[in-house]
ZAMARGU-4260 file (C-alpha; in steps of 0.2 Angstrom, whole numbers, plus 5000, padded with zeros to 4 digits):
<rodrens>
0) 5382/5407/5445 | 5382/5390/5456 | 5398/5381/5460 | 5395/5368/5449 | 5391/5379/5434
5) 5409/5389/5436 | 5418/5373/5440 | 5410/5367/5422 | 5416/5380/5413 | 5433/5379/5420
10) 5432/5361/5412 | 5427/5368/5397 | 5442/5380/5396 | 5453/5364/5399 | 5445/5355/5385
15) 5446/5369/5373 | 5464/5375/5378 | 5470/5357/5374 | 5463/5357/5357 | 5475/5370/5355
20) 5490/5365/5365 | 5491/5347/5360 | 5495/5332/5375 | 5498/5343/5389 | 5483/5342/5400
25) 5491/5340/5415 | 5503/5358/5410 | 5485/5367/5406 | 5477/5360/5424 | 5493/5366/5434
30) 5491/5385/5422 | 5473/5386/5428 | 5476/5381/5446 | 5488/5395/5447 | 5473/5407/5440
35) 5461/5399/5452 | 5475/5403/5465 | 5477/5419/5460 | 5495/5417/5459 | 5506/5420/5443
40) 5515/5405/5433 | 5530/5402/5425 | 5536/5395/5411 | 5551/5390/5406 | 5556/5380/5390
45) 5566/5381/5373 | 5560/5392/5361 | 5544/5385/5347 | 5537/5373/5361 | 5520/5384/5363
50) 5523/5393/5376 | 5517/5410/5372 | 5503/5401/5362 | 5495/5394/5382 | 5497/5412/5387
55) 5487/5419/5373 | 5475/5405/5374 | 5471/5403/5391 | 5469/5423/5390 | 5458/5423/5375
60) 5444/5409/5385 | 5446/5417/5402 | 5437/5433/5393 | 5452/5444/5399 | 5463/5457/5390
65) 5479/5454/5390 | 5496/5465/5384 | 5510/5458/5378 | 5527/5465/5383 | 5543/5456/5374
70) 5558/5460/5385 | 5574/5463/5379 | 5591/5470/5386 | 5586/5488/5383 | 5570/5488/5391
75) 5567/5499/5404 | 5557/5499/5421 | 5546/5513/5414 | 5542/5503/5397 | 5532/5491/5410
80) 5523/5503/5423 | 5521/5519/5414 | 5526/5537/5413 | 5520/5555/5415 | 5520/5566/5401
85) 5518/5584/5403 | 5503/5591/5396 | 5506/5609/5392 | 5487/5613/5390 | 5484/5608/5407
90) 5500/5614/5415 | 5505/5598/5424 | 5509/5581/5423 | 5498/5567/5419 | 5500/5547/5421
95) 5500/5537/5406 | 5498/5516/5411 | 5510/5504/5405 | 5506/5488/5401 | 5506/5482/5418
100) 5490/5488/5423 | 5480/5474/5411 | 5471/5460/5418 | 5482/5448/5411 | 5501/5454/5407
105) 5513/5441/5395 | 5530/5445/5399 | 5540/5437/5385 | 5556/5429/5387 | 5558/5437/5404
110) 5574/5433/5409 | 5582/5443/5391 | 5576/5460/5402 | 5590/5468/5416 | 5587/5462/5432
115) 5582/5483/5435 | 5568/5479/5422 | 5563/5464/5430 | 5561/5472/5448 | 5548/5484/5438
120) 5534/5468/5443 | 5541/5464/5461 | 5527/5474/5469 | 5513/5471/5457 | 5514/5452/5456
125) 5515/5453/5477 | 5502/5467/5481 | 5492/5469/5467 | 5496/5487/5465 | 5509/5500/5458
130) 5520/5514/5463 | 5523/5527/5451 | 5527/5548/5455 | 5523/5546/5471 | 5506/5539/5470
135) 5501/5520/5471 | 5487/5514/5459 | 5479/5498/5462 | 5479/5485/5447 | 5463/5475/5440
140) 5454/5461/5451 | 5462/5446/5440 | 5479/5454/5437 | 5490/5436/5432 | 5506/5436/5423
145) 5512/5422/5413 | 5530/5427/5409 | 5542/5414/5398 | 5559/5411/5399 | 5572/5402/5388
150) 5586/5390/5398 | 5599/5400/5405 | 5612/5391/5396 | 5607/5401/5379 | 5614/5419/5376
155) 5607/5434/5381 | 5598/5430/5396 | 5599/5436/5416 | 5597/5425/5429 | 5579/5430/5439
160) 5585/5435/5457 | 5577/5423/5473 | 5566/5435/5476 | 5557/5437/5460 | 5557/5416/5457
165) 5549/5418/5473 | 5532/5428/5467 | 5529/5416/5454 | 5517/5402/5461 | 5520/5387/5448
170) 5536/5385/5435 | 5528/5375/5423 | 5540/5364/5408 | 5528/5361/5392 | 5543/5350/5385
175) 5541/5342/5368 | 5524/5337/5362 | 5521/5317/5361 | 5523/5308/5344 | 5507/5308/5339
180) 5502/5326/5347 | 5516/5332/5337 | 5511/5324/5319 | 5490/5331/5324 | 5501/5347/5324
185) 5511/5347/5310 | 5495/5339/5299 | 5483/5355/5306 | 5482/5374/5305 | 5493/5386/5311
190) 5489/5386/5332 | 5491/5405/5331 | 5473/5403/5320 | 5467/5392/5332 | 5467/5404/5345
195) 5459/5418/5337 | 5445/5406/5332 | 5442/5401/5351 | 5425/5411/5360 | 5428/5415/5377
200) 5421/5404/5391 | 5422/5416/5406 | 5421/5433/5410 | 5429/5444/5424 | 5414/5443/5435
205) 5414/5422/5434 | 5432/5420/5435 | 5431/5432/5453 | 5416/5420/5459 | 5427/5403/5455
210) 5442/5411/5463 | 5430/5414/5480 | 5424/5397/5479 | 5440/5389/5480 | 5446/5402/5493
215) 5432/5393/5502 | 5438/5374/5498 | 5442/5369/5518 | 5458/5364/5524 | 5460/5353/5539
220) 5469/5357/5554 | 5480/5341/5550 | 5484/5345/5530 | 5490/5361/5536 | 5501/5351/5549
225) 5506/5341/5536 | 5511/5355/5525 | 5523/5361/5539 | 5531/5347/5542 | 5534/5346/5522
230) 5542/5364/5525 | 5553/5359/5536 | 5559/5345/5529 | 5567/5357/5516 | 5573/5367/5528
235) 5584/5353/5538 | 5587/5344/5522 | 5606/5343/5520 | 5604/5341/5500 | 5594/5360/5500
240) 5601/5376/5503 | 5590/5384/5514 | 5572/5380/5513 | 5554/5383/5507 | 5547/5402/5515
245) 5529/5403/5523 | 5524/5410/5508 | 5528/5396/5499 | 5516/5386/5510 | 5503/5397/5508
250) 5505/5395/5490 | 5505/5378/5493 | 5489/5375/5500 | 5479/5387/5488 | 5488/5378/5473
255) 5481/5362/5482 | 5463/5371/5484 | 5462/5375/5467 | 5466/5357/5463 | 5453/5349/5475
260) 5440/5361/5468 | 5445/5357/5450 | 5440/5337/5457 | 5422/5342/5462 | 5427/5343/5480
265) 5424/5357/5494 | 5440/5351/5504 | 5459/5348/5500 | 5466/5332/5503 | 5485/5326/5506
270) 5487/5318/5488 | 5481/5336/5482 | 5495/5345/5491 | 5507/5331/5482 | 5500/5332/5465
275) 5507/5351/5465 | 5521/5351/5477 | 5535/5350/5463 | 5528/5365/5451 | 5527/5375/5467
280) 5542/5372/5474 | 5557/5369/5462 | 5560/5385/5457 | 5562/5390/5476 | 5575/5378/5481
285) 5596/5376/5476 | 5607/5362/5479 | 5619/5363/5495 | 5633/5357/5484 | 5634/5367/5472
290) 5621/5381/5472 | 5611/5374/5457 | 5592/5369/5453 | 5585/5354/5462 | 5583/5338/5453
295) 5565/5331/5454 | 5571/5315/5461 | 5577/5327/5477 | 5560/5331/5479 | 5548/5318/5476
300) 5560/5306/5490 | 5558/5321/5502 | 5541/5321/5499 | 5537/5303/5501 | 5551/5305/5518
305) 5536/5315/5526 | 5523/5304/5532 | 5506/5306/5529 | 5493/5312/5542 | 5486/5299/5550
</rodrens>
């Protein structure tokens, strides 16, 4: 498959997934961004606003298989990565896979699972692979987790650590749908039965090839300057506690890849690196003054404090 042929059916999935998650293009670009990235997104918004419905969907036209796993308070590490049951026949112990071992894993409502349950993923969503009885079993190819979470400020949840925000390339808000997206919804069918009706677009295979293409999307030695300098911006800002990780500028410019590539173009360009710079960075920063999320505002004057390269 040419570059051009997968880019189209990337354009394809957009069209097709906004059929289905009404006026929230730009939302569905940044999701497929992070799949083209091979990172794992985020999502966070009040219950009923469709987040779990973009999971399935994007899942369903990828052509990739993905398990479900609502988390609740009781939930255990094990309910996420497996166990060994002994097998009396064969006189030893045998592996069985949890559902993280899918291509494609929907962690629902995250933030209601113990912060021991939510450390279950720490090593899977970084290195692709899990420990379990001494043994480490690598995962599939296109392993991505979309995980939901509801506002802290409702009942029943735990906070995600640092460390866990951190393994998540994008935090993504779907928000409420526009007036007239939301009356198209409430005319229409259930979006559930939408879903089920969509063909996929791609397969494993074709998603691998457009995740190597835009691997290949070239970044010049003064983007990646630039990048820097946006890094260490946060890092002496005296409004941000702390400051962005090299990891985060990694993640940066493959976000900014994925979006160049998504354009038709074999490079990356500044004003790509600033079309997905607040996704990729808000859930990694606090406030100095009182530990709390950055506002938007924080973030787009310190990125329009860092000058451009020339």
């Amino acid at each position: 498959m040419t570059t051009e042929n997968a880019r189209g059916r990337f354009l394809d999935v957009l069209a097709q997934a906004g059929t289905v998650v009404l006026g929230k293009e730009d939302v569905l670009r940044l999701a497929l961004c992070c799949v083209l990235a091979r990172g794992h997104v985020l999502l966070e918004d009040v219950p009923g606003v469709g987040k779990t419905t973009l999971a399935q969907t994007l899942a369903r036209l990828l052509g990739l298989r993905m398990q479900r796993v609502q988390c609740t308070s009781d939930m255990l590490p094990a309910d996420l990565i497996g166990v060994s049951v002994y097998e009396r026949e064969a006189g030893r112990f045998r592996f069985h896979p949890g559902p993280l071992f899918a291509p494609v894993v929907l962690a629902d409502e995250i933030n209601r699972a113990t912060p021991k349950t939510q450390s279950a993923l720490l090593e899977a969503m970084e290195e692709r692979q899990i420990s379990a009885e001494g043994e480490t079993f690598a995962l599939p190819p296109t392993f991505f987790v979309i995980a939901t979470q509801n506002p802290l400020t409702q009942l029943g949840t735990f906070p995600l650590p640092e460390s866990q925000l951190d393994r998540f390339l994008m935090r993504l808000h779907l928000g409420y749908p526009p007036p007239e997206a939301e009356c198209e919804l409430l005319r229409g069918e259930a979006r559930r039965a939408r879903v089920q009706q969509l063909a996929p677009v791609l397969d494993e295979a074709a998603l691998l090839a457009a995740q190597e293409a835009v691997r290949a999307v070239a970044v010049s030695p003064a983007l990646a300057a630039y990048v820097q300098q946006l890094l260490a911006a946060t890092r002496t800002s005296p409004e941000l506690l702390g400051g962005l990780s090299p990891r985060c500028g990694l993640g940066l410019l493959a976000a900014a890849r994925a979006w160049a590539w998504l354009d038709g173009r074999e490079f990356a360009v500044p004003e790509d690196v600033q079309r997905v710079f607040l996704p990729v960075t808000r859930h990694r920063l606090r406030r100095a003054a009182d530990h709390g999320e950055v506002r938007e505002e924080q973030l787009q004057t310190l990125l329009h404090a860092v000058a451009l390269p020339g």
